[in-house]
C-alpha positions as CSV (number, residue, x, y, z in Angstrom):
1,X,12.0,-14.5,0.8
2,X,11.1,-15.6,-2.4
3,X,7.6,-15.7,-4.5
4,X,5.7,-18.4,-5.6
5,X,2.9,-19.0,-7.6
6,X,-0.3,-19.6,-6.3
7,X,-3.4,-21.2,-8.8
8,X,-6.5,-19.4,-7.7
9,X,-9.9,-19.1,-9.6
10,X,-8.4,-16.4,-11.5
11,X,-7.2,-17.2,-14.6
12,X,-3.4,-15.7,-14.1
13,X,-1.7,-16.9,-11.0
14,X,-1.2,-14.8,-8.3
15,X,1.8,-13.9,-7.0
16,X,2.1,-14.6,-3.0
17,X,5.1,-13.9,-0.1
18,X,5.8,-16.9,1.4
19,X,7.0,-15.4,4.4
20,X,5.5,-12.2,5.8
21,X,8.6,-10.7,7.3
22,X,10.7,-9.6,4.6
23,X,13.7,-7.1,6.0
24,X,12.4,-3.8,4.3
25,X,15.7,-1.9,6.0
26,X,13.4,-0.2,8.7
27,X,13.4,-0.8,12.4
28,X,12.5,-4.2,13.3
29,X,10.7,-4.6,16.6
30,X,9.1,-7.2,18.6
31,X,5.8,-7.6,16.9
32,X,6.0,-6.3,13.2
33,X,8.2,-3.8,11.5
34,X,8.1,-0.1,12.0
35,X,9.0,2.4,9.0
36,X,11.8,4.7,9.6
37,X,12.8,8.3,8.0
38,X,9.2,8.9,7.3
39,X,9.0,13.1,7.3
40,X,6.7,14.4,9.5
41,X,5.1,16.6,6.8
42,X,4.0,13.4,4.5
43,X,3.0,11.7,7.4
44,X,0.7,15.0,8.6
45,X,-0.7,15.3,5.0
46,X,-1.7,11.6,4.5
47,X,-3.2,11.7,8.3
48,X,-5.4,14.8,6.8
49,X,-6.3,12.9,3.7
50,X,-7.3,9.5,5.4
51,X,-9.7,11.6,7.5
52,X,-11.1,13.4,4.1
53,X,-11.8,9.8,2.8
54,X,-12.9,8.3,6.3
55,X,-15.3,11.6,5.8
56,X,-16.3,10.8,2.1
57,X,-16.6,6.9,2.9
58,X,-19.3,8.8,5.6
59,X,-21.1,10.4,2.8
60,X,-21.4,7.7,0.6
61,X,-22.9,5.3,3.1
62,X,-26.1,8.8,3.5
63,X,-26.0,8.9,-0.2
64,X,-27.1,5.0,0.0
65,X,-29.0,5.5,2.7
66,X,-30.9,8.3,0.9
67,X,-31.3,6.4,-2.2
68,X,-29.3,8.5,-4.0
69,X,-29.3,8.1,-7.4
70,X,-27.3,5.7,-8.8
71,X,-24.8,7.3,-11.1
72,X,-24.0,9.9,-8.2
73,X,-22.5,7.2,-5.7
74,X,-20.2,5.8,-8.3
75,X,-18.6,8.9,-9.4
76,X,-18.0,9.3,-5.4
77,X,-16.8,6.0,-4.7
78,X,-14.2,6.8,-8.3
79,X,-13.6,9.6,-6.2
80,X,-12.3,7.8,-2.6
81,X,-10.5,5.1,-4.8
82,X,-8.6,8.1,-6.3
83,X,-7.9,9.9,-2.7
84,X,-6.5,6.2,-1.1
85,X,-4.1,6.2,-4.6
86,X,-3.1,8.8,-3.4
87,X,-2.2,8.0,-0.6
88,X,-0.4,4.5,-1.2
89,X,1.6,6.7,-4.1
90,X,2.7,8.8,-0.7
91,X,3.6,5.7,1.0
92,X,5.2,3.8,-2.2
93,X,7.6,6.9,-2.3
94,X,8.4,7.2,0.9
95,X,9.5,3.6,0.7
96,X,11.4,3.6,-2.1
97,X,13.6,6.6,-0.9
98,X,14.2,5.3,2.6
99,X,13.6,0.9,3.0
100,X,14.1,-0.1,-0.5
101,X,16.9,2.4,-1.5
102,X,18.8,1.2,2.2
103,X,18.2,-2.9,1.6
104,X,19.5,-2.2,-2.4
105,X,22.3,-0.1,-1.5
106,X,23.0,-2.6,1.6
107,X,25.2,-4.5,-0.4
108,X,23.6,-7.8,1.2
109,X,22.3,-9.8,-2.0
110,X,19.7,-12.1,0.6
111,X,18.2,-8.5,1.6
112,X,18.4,-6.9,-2.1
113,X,16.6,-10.1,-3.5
114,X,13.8,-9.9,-0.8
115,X,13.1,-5.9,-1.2
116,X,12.5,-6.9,-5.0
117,X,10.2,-9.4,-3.9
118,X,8.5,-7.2,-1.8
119,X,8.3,-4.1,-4.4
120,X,7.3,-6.8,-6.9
121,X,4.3,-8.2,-4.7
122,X,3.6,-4.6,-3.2
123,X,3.3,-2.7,-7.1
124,X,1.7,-6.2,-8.6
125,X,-1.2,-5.7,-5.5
126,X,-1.4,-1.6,-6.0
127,X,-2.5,-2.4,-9.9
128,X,-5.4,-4.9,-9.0
């Protein structure tokens, strides 16, 4: 897997996977990948926090819906883009420590080339 450069209307080109099924060192099943070594307790936690949001995504659609002023919904919606960081930072761990550290440490240069792709397009996307 390699990246190219795509022009869009943005003024820096954007950084695009060619092909969507990089080896990431996790179970690979008939359909789509599946991650592997995830602990059940990070997994429990970011279940509870994705409900919190799903809940506070909830309230922000009454606040609208109450024409709430303006100033209020924006320091909510700050507040549910700062729960889902959370979130990926949970997931961008748990990656690092188990797929990337297994397809860097595989000794297979085709695999450790495409997990740098991947963290590359994965952290470039996290800090749009």
């Amino acid at each position: 897997m390699s990246l190219q450069l795509e022009k869009s209307k943005a003024v820096r080109p954007q950084l695009r996977l060619r092909d969507a099924g990089a080896n990431c060192a996790c179970d690979t099943e008939i359909g789509g990948r599946k991650a592997v070594g995830v602990d059940p307790e990070l997994k429990l936690a970011n279940r509870k926090r994705l409900r919190r949001i799903e809940g506070q995504v909830r309230g922000l659609q009454r606040m609208l819906e109450d024409d709430r002023y303006c100033a209020d919904i924006i320091v909510q919606v700050a507040s549910v883009q700062e729960a889902l960081r959370g979130v990926a930072r949970n997931l961008m761990r748990n990656h690092l420590k188990h797929c990337a550290a297994k397809a860097l440490s595989s000794g297979n240069q085709k695999q450790s080339e495409e997990m740098y792709d991947e963290l590359l397009e994965t952290i470039y996307a996290h800090l749009r």
